[in-house]
N, C-alpha and C positions, 0 to 999 in steps of 0.2 A: 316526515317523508311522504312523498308524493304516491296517492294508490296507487299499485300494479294491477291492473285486467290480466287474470290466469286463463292463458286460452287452453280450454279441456278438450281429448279426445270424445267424440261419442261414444257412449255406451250399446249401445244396437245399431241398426242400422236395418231397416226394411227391404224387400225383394227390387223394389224401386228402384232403389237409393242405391245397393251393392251391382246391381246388372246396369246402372247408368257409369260406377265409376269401372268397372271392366271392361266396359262396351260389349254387353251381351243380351240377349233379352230376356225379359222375364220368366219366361215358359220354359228357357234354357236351364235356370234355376230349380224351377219346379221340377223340373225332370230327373236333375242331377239330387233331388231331394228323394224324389220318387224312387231313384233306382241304388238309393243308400250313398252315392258316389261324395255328395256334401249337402250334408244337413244340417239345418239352421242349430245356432244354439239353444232358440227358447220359440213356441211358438204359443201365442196363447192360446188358452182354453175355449176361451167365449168368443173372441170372434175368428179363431183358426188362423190369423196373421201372423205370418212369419219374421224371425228377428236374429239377425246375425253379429257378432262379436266383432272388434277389432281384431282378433287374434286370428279367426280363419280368414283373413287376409289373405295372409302365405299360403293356406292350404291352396284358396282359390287361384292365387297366383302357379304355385306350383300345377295346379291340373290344366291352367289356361298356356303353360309354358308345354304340359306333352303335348297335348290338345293342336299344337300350332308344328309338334314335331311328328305329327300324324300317329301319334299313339291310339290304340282304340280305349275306348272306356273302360272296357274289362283290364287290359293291360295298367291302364291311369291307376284304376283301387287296389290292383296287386301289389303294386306300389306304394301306394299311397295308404296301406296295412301294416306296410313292414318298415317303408321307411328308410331302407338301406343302401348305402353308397355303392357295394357293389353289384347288388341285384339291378341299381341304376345303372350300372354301368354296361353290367353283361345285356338288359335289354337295348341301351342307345344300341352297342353295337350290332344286333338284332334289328332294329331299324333299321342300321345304316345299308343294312345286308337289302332289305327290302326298297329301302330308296334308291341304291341303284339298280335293282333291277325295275322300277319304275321308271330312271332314266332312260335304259336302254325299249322300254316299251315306246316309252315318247318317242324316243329317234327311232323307233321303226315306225312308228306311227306318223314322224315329218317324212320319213324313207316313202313311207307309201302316198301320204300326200303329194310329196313332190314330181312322183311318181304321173299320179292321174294327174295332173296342173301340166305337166310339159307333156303330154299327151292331147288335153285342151290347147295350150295353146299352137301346137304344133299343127291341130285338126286345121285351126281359125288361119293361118298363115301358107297352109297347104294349098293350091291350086294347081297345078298342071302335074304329071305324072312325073315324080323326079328319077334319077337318073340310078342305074343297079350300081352297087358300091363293096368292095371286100372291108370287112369288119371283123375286130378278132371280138369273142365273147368269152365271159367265164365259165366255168362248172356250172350247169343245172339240173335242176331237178325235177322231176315228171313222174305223177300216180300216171299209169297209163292202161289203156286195156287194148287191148290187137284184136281190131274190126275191118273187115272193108266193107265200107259204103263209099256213097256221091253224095254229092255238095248237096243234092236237094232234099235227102234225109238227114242234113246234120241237127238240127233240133231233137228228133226224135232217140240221135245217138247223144248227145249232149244233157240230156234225160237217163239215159242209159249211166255214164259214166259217175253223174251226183249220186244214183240211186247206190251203184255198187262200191262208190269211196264211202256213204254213209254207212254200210252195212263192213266195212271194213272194221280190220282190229285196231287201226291206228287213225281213226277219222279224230278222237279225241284226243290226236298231241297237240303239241302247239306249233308245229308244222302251219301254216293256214295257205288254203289252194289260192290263186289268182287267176293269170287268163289262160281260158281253155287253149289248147296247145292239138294239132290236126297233122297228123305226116304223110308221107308217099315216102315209099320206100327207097334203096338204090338201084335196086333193079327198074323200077319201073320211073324214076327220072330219066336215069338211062335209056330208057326205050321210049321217052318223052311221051308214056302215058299219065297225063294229069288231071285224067278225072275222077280217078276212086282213090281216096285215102285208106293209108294201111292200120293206121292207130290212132285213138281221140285220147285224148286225158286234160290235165293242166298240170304247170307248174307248181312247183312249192317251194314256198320260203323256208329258209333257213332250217332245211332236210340234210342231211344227208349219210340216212341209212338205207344204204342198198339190198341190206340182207334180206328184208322187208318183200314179201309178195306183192309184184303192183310197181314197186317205185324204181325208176331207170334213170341212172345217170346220165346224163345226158353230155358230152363229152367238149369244154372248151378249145379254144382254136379259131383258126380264119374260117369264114363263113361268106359267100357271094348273098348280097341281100337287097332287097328291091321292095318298093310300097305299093300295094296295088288302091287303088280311089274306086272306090264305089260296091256295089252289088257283088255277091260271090258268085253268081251265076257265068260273070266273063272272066272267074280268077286266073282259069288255065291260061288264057291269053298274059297274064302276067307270071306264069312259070315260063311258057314257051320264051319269054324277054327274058327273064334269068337263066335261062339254059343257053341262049346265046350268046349271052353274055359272056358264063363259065368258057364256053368253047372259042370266044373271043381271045380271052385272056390266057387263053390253051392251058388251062386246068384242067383237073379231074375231079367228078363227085367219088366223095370218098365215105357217106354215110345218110343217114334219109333227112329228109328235110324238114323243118318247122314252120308251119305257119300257125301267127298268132294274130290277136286281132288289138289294134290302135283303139282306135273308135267303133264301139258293136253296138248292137242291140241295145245292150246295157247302157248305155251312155247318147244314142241317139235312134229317132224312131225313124226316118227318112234313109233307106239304106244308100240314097245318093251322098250321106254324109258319112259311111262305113271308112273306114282308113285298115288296114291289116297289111303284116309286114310277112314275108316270105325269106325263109335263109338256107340257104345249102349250104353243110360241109364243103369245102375243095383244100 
């Protein structure tokens, strides 16, 4: 009979040689050695070179399979002690609990991206003063503090406002503030005074406890709204346009107004490129 060639598994297998057939790297190894997680079968004496079995194979496979389900490493050896189908089981679903709230971070994270992008390109496409518009908006929400000042102290209020939301009991929810938000009252629309603002604060995402000292709901509905271009030094002149406007369309203001800012500070240094939008109830 003609010899047969017995093709043999390896017996060891160097740090090399197991991080090339995983696709991981060596150090990865080492670590996972280091912190007990998977440790070699044999490592010599004399020259400290590491050597692993066919058999922790699985194992390795098994840690590179949580490893890829976002398992942390502490969780992987908890596991990987006991061994058990349903301790696996009650962790994935333990995961899964965290992976979707990972998702819904991402989608507010594209929410807010998408957010500042059509705000850019809105700035780049802007040119002449567009025209006041009724817009209905949703519920919002506002940390707020009840101030008056004028427009040429709003930095120094704007300071004010971060200093007292940080020293608040809820600056650590996960509430997160966006853009500063500036009112004029009704009364004093009404009497088409539009140089001192009654209240500074900003909006907040995804709030809405009101019981909370600070935080005002802010009341959805139709709203007259208008974009003012440039410098806040001429903004009056773009309420004096929305006030006309309202009284055009024979409305009524029925609550104080909001002006927030498009394009500010934050976003550009030339206040001839400011964009801030203006909204009355009616």
């Amino acid at each position: 009979m003609p010899n047969r060639q017995v093709c043999t598994m390896q017996e060891k297998y160097t740090v090399s040689e197991l991080a090339r057939l995983f696709g991981i790297s060596n150090q990865t190894l080492r670590y996972y050695d280091k912190i007990g997680l998977f440790k070699p079968a044999q490592t010599d004496p004399h020259t400290g070179y590491r050597y692993y079995s066919y058999k922790q194979f699985f194992t390795l496979s098994m840690i590179m399979q949580l490893k890829r389900l976002n398992f942390s490493l502490e969780g992987i050896q908890k596991y990987g002690s006991a061994r058990d189908i349903k301790h696996l089981e009650r962790s994935l679903l333990e995961q899964k609990k965290i992976i979707r709230q990972e998702i819904l971070q991402l989608q507010r994270l594209e929410e807010r991206n998408d957010r500042l992008l059509g705000k850019l390109q809105f700035a780049q496409h802007i040119s002449v003063q567009p025209d006041c518009e009724l817009v209905t908006e949703p519920d919002r929400f506002q940390y707020e503090i009840p101030v008056n000042f004028e427009i040429k102290d709003l930095y120094q209020y704007i300071k004010l406002v971060y200093e007292s939301y940080i020293k608040s009991p809820f600056s650590s929810n996960v509430a997160t503030h966006s853009e500063i938000v500036l009112k004029i009252n009704q009364e004093n629309l009404e009497e088409q005074r539009f140089r001192v603002y009654n209240s500074i604060g900003f909006f907040l995402d995804d709030y809405s406890d009101t019981n909370r000292r600070g935080i005002t709901k802010i009341c959805g509905g139709l709203y007259a709204s208008c974009i003012h271009l440039g410098a806040y030094d001429s903004i009056h002149l773009s309420y004096q346009k929305l006030f006309d406007f309202i009284q055009e369309q024979e409305l009524s203001i029925c609550g104080d107004s909001l002006e927030f800012a498009i394009i500010s500070t934050s976003l550009a240094e030339n206040p001839d490129n400011f964009i801030t939008q203006i909204q009355i109830p009616v």
